[in-house]
N, C-alpha and C positions, 0 to 999 in steps of 0.2 A: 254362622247362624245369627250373630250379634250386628249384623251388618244391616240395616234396613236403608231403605231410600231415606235421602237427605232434603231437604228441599232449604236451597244455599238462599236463593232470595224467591222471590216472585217472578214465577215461569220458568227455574235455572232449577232441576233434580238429578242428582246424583244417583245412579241406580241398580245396586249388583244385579250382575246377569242372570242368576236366579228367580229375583224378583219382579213385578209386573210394574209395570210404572203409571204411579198415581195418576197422573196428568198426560194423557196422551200429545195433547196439545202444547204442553210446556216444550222446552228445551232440556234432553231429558240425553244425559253421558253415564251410555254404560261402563261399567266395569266390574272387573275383576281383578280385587286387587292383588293377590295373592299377596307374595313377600315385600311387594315394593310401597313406599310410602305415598299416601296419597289418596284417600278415599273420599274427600269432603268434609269429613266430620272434625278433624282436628282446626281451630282458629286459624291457622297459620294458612293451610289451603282454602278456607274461605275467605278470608281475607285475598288473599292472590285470585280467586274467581269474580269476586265481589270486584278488584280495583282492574283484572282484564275487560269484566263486561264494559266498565267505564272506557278505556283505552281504546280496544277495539272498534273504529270505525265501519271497515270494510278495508280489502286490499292489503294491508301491513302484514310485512314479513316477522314473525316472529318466534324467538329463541326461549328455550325451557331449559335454565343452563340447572342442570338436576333434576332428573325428566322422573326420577320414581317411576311410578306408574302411568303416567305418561298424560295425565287427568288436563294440567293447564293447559299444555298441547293442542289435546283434543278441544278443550274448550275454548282455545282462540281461534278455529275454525269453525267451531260452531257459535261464534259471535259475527264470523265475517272475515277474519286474516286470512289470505292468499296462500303460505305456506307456513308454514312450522316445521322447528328445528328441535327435536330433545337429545339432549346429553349426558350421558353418566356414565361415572364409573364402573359402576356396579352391572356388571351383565346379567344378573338375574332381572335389574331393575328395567333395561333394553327389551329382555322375553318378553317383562311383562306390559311394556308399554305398546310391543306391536301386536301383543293379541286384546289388549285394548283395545288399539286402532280397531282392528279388524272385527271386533264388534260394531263398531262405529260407523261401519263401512266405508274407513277411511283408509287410503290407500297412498302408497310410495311417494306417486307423484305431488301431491302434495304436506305429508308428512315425513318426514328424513329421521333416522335415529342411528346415531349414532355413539359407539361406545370410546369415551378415552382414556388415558392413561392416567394413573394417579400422581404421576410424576411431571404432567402438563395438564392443561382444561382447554388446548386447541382442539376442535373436533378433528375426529380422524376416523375415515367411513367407515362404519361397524363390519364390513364385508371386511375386512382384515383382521377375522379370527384370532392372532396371536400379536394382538397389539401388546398385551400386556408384556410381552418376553420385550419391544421395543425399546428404545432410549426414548428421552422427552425429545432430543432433535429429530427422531425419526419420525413419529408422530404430528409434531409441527409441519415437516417436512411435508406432509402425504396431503395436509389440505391446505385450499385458496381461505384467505383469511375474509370470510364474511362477516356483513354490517348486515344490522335487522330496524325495525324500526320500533318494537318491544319487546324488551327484555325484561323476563323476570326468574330469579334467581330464591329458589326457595329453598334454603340450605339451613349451615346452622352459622354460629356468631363467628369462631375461627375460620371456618372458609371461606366467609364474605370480607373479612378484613385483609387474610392471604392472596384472596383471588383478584380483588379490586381491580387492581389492572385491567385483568385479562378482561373479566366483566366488562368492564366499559369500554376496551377497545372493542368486542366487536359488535357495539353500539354504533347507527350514522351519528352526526351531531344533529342535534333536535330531539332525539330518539326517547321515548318514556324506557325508565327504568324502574322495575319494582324490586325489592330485597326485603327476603319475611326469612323465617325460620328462628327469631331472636325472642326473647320476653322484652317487655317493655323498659326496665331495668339497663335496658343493655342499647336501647334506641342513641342513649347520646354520643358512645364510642363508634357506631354507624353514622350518626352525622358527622362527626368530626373526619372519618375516615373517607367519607364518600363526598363532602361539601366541595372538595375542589377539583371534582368531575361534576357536578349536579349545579341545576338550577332548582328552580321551584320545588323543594322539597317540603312533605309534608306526611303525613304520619296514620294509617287510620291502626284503633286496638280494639281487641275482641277478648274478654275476660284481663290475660296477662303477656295478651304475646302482638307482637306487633309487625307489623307493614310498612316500611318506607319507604317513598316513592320520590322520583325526580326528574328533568327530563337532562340530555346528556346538552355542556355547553357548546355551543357554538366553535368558541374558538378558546387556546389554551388547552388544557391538557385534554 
């Protein structure tokens, strides 16, 4: 009941499914969030909506590595990205990002979700029910290692400094990279850790929590 439309920037509302949307004409992602994190209203998700519409050209493949509810996903097709990728652990978080989609009227073919294991963060296709009982080589095993062309990763501070790696391998080189889920506080332990994959990086904050973005280098790691 506490949930009302959000209106992220000008023309971009956030709008539980319940509600009627302010703006017929805006750009307007429903949802229902249930359990999974992700509604718009928290900085970290605006931020990450805020620096997709910027990224988002048209055509770009791109990854929601911590799909929650599936919000950035959806809204980098509805910027213009060709396909999208969400991943998580959490299988309630998967339920609820494909009855997202499917308010959205966004379907398989260009949205993919899939659930991995907590013991790797290589996607491994959600249609394999008892991932969780896997090994992490089994899992790696099951998918082709795909590059996107943005990535953004909205987690929290320990994941993004564990995950690093994996994160940016499967980044092309050139590839925008976003990373939120942190306070501001905690931005210079993410530069340090992410400076020697990244180029142009650069920071936007919303009250206490931050955004850091960069594009993946060329060459080197």
């Amino acid at each position: 009941e506490s949930f009302n439309p959000v209106e992220v920037t000008e023309g971009l509302w956030i709008v539980p499914v319940w509600k009627t949307p302010p703006d017929v004409k805006a750009t307007n992602i429903i949802l229902n969030p249930g359990l999974a994190f992700g509604t718009g209203e928290h900085p970290t998700t605006r931020l990450c909506l805020l620096l997709l519409q910027r990224l988002i050209i048209g055509g770009e493949r791109f990854l929601d590595y911590g799909t929650g509810s599936g919000i950035l996903a959806i809204a980098a097709l509805r910027f213009g990205a060709s396909f999208s990728v969400g991943i998580d652990i959490d299988p309630l978080a998967i339920t609820s990002a494909r009855h997202n989609a499917a308010l959205n009227d966004i379907g398989p073919e260009i949205f993919q979700l899939r659930l991995v294991s907590s013991n790797t963060s290589s996607p491994s296709a959600d249609e394999h029910k008892d991932i969780q009982k896997q090994t992490s080589f089994e899992a790696v095993a099951e998918s082709e290692h795909e590059t996107y062309d943005v990535i953004i990763a909205n987690i929290l501070l320990n994941p993004l400094l564990e995950l690093a790696d994996d994160i940016v391998s499967h980044a092309r080189p050139g590839a925008a990279i976003g990373l939120s889920g942190i306070l501001s506080e905690q931005v210079p332990c993410i530069i340090d850790r992410y400076s020697p994959f990244l180029d142009n990086i650069s920071v936007s904050e919303i009250d206490d929590w931050a955004c850091l973005s960069g594009t993946k280098k060329l060459s080197g790691n």
